[in-house]
PDB file of N, H, CA, C and O in Angstrom:
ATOM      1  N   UNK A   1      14.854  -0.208  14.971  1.00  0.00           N
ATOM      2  CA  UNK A   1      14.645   1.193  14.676  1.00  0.00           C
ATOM      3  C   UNK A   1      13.845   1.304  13.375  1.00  0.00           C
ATOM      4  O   UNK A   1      14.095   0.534  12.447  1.00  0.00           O
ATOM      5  N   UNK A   2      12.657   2.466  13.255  1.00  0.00           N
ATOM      6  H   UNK A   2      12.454   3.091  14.009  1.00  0.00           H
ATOM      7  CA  UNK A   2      11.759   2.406  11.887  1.00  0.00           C
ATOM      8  C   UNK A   2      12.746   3.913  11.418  1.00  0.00           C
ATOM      9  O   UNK A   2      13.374   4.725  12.098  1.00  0.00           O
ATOM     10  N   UNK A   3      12.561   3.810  10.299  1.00  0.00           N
ATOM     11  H   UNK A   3      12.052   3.150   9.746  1.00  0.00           H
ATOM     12  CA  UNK A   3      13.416   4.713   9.306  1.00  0.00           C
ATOM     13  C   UNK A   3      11.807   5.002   8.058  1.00  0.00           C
ATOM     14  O   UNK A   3      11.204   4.253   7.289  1.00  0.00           O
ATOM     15  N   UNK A   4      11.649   6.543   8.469  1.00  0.00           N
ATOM     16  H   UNK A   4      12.139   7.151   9.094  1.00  0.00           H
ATOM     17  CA  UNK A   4      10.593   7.126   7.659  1.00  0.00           C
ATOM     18  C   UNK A   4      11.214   7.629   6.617  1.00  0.00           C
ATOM     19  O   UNK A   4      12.057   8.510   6.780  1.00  0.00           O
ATOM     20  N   UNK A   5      10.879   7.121   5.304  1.00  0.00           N
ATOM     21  H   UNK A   5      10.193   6.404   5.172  1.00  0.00           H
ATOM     22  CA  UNK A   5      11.175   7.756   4.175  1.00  0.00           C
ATOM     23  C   UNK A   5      10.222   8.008   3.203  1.00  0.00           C
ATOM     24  O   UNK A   5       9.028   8.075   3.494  1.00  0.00           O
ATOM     25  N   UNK A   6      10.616   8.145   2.136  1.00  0.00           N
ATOM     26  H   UNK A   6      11.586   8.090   1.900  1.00  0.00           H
ATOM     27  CA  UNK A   6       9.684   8.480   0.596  1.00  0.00           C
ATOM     28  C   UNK A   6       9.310   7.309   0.402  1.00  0.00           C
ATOM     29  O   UNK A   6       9.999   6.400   0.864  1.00  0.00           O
ATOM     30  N   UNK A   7       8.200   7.036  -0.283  1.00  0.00           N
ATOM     31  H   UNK A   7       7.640   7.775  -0.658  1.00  0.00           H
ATOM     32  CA  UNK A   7       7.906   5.734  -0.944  1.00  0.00           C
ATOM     33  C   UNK A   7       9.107   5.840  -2.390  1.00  0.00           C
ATOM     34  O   UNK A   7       9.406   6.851  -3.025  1.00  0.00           O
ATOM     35  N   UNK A   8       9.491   4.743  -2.537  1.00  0.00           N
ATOM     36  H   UNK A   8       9.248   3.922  -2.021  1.00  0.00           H
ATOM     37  CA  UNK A   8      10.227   4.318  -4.215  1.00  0.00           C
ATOM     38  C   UNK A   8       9.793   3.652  -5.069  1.00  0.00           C
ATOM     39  O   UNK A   8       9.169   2.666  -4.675  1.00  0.00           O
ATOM     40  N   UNK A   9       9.853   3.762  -5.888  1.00  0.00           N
ATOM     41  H   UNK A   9      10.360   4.562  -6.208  1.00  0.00           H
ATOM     42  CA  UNK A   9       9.608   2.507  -7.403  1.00  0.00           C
ATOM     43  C   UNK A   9       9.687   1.122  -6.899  1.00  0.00           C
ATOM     44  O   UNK A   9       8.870   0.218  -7.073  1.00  0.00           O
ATOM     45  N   UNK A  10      10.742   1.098  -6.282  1.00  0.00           N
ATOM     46  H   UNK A  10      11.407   1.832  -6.141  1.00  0.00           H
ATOM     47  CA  UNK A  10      10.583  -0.260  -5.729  1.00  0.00           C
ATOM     48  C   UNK A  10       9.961  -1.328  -4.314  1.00  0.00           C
ATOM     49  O   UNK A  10      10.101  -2.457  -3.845  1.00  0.00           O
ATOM     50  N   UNK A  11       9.048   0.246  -4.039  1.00  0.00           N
ATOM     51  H   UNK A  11       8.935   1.164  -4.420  1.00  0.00           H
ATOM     52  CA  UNK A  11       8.356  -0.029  -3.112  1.00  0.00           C
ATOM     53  C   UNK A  11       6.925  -0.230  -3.332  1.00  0.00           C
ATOM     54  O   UNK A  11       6.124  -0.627  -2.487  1.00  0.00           O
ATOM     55  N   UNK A  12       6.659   0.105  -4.639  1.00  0.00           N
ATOM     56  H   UNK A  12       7.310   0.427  -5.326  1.00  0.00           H
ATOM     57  CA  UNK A  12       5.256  -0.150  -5.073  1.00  0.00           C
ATOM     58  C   UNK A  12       5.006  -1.709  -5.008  1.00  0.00           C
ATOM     59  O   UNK A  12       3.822  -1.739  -4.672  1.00  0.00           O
ATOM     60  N   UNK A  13       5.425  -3.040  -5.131  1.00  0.00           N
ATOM     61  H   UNK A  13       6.386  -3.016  -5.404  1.00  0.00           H
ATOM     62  CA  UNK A  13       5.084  -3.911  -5.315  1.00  0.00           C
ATOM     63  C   UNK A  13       4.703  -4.113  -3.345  1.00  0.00           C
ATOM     64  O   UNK A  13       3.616  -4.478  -2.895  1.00  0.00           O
ATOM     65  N   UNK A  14       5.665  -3.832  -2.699  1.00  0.00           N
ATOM     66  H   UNK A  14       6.547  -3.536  -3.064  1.00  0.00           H
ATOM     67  CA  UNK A  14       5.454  -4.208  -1.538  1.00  0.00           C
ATOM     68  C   UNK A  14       3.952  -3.500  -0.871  1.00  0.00           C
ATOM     69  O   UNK A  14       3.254  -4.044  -0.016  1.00  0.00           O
ATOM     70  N   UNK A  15       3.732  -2.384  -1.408  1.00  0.00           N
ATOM     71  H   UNK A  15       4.299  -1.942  -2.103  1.00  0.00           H
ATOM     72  CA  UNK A  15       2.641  -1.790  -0.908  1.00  0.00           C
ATOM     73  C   UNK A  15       1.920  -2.064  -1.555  1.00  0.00           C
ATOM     74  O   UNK A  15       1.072  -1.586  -0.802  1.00  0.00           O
ATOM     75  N   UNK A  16       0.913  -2.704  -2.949  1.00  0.00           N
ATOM     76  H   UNK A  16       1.602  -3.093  -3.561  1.00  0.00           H
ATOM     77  CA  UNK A  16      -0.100  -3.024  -3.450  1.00  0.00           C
ATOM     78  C   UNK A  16      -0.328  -4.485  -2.657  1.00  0.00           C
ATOM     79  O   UNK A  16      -1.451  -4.976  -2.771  1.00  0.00           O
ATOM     80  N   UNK A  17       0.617  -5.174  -1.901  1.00  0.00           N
ATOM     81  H   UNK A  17       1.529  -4.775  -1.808  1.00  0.00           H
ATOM     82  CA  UNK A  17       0.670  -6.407  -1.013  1.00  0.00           C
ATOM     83  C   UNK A  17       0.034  -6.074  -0.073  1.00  0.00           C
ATOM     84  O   UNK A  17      -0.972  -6.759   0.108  1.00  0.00           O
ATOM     85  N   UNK A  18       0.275  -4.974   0.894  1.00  0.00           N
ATOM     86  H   UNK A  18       1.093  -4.417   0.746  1.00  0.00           H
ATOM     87  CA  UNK A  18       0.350  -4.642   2.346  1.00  0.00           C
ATOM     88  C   UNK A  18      -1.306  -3.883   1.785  1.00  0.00           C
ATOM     89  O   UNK A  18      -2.168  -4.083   2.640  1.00  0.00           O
ATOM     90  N   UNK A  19      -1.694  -3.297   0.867  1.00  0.00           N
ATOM     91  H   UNK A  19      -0.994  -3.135   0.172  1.00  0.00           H
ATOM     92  CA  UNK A  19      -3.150  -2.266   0.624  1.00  0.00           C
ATOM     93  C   UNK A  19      -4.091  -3.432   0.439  1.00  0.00           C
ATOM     94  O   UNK A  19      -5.216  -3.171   0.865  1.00  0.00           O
ATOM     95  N   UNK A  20      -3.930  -4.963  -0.207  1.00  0.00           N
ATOM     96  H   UNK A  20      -3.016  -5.176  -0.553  1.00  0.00           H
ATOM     97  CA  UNK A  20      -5.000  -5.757  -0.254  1.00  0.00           C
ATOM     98  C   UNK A  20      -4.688  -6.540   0.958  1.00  0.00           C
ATOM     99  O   UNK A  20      -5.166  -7.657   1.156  1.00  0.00           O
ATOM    100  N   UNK A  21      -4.039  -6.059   1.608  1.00  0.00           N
ATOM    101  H   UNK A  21      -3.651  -5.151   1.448  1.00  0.00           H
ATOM    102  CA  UNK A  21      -3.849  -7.232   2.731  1.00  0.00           C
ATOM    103  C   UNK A  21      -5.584  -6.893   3.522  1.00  0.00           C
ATOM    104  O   UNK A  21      -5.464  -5.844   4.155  1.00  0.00           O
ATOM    105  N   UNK A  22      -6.602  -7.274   3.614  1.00  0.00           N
ATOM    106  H   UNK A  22      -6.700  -8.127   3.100  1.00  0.00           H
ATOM    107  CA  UNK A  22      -7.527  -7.128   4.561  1.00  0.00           C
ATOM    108  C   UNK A  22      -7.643  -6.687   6.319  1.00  0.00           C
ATOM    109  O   UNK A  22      -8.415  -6.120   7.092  1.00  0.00           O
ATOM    110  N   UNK A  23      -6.533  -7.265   6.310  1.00  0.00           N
ATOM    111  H   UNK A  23      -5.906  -7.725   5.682  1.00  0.00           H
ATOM    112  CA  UNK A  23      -6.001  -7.368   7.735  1.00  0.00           C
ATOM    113  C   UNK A  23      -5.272  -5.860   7.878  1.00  0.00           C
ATOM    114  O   UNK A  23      -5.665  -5.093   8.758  1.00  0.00           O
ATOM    115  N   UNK A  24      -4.459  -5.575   7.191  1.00  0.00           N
ATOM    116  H   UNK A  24      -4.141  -6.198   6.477  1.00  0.00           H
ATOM    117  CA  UNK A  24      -3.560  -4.133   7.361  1.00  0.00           C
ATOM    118  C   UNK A  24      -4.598  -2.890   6.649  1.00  0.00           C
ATOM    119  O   UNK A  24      -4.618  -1.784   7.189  1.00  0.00           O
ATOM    120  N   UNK A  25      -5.350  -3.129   5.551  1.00  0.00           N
ATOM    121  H   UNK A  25      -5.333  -4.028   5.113  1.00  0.00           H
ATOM    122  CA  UNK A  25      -6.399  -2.399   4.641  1.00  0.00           C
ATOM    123  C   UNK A  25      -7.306  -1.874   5.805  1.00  0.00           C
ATOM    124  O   UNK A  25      -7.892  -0.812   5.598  1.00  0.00           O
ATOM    125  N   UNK A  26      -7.483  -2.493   6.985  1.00  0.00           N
ATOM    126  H   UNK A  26      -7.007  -3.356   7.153  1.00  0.00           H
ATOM    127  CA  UNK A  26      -8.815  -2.008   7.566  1.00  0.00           C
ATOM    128  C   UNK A  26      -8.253  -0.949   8.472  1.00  0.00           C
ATOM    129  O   UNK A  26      -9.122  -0.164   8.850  1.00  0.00           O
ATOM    130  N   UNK A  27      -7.280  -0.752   8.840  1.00  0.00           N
ATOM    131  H   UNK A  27      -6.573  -1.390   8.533  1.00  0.00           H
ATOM    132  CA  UNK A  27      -6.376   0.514   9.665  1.00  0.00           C
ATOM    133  C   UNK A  27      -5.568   1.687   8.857  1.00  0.00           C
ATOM    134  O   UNK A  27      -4.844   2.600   9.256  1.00  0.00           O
ATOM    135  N   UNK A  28      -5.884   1.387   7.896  1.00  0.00           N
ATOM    136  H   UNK A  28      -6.473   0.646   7.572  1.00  0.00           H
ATOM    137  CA  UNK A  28      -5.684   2.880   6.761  1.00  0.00           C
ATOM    138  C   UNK A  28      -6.827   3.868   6.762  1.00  0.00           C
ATOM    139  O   UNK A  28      -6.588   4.967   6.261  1.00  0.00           O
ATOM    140  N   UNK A  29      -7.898   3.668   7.194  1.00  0.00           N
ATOM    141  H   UNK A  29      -8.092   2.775   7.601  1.00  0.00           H
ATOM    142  CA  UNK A  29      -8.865   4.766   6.893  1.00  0.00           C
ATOM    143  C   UNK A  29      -9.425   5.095   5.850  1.00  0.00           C
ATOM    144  O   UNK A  29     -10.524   5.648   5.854  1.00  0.00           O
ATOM    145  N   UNK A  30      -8.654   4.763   4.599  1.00  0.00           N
ATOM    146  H   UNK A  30      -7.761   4.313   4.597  1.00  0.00           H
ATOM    147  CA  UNK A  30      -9.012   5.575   3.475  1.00  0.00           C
ATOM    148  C   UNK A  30      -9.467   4.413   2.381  1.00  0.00           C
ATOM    149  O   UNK A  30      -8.530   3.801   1.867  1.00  0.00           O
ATOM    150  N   UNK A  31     -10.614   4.100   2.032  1.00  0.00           N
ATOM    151  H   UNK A  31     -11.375   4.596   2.449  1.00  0.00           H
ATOM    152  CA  UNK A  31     -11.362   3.664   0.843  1.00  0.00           C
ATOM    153  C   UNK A  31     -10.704   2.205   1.796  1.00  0.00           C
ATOM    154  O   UNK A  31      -9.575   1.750   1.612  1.00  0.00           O
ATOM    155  N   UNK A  32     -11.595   1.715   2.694  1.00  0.00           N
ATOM    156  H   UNK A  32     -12.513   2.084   2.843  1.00  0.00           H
ATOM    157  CA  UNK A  32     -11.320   0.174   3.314  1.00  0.00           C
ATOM    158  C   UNK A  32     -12.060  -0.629   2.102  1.00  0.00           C
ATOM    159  O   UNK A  32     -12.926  -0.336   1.278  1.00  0.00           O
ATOM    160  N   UNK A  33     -11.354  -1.688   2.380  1.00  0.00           N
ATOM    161  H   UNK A  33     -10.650  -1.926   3.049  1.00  0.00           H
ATOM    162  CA  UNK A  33     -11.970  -2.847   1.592  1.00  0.00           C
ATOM    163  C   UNK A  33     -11.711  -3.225   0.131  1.00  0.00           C
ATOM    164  O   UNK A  33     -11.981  -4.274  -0.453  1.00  0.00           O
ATOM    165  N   UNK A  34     -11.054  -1.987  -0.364  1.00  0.00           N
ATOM    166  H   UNK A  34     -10.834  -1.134   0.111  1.00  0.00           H
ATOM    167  CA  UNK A  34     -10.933  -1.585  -1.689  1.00  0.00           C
ATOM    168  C   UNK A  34      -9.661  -1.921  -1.952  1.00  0.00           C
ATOM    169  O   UNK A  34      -8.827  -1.595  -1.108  1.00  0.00           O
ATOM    170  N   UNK A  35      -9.258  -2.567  -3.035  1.00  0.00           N
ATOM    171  H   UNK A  35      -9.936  -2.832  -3.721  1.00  0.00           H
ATOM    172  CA  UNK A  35      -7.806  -3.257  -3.695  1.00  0.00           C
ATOM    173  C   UNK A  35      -7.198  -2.614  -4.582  1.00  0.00           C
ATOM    174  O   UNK A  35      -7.764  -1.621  -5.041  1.00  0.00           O
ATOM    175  N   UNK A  36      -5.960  -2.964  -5.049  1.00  0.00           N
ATOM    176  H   UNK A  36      -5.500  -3.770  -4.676  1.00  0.00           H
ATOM    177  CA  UNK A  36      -5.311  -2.052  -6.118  1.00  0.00           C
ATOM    178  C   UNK A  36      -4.074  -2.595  -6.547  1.00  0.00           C
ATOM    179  O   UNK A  36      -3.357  -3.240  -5.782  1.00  0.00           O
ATOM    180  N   UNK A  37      -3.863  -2.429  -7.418  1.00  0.00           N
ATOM    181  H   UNK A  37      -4.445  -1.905  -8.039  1.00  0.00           H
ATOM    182  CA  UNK A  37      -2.924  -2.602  -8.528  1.00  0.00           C
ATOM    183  C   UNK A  37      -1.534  -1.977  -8.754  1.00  0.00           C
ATOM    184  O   UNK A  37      -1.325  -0.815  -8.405  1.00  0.00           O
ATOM    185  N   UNK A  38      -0.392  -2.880  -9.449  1.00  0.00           N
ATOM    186  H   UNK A  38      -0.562  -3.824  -9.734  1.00  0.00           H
ATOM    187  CA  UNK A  38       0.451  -2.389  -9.874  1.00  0.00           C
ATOM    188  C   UNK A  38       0.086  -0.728 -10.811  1.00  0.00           C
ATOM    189  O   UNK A  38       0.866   0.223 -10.755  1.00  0.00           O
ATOM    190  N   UNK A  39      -0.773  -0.712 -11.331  1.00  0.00           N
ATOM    191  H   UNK A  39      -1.406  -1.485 -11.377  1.00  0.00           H
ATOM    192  CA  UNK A  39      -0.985   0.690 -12.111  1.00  0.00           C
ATOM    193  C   UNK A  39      -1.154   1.586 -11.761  1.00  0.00           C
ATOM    194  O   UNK A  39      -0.451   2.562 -12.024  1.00  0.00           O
ATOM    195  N   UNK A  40      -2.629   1.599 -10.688  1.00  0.00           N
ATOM    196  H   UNK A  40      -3.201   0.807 -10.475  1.00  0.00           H
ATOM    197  CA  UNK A  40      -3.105   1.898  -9.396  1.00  0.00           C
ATOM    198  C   UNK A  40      -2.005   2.965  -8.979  1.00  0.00           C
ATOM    199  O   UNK A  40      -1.940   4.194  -8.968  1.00  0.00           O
ATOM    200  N   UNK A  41      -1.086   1.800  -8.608  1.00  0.00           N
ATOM    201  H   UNK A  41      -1.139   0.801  -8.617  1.00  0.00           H
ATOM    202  CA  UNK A  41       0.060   2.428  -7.227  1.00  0.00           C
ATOM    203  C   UNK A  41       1.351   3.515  -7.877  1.00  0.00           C
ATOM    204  O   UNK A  41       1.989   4.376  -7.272  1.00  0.00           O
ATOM    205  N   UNK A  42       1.446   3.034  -9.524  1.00  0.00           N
ATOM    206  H   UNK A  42       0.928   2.334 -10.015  1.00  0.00           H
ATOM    207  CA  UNK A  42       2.414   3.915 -10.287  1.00  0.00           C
ATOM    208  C   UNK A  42       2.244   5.319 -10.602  1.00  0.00           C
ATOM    209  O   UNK A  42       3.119   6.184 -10.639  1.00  0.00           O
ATOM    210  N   UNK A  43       0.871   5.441 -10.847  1.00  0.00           N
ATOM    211  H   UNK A  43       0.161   4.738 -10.817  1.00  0.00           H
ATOM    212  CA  UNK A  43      -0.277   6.708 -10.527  1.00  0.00           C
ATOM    213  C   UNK A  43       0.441   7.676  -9.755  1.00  0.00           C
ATOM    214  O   UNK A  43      -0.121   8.703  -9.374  1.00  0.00           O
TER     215      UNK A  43
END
């Protein structure tokens, strides 16, 4: 079962993983190719 929630504080590390992933980055739509950061993501 997927469980939709808020992003958390402690979900930022997992998602600056999953945004440079190349492979998962190219099915977001938004700014492909492009990487980012712990700072980036605290934003």
């Amino acid at each position: 079962m997927i469980k939709i929630r808020m992003h958390k504080k402690i979900d930022i590390p997992f998602r600056v993983k999953w945004l440079n992933n190349p492979k998962a980055n190219k099915f977001t739509g938004d700014n492909i190719g492009e990487t980012t950061t712990l700072n980036k993501q605290k934003e």
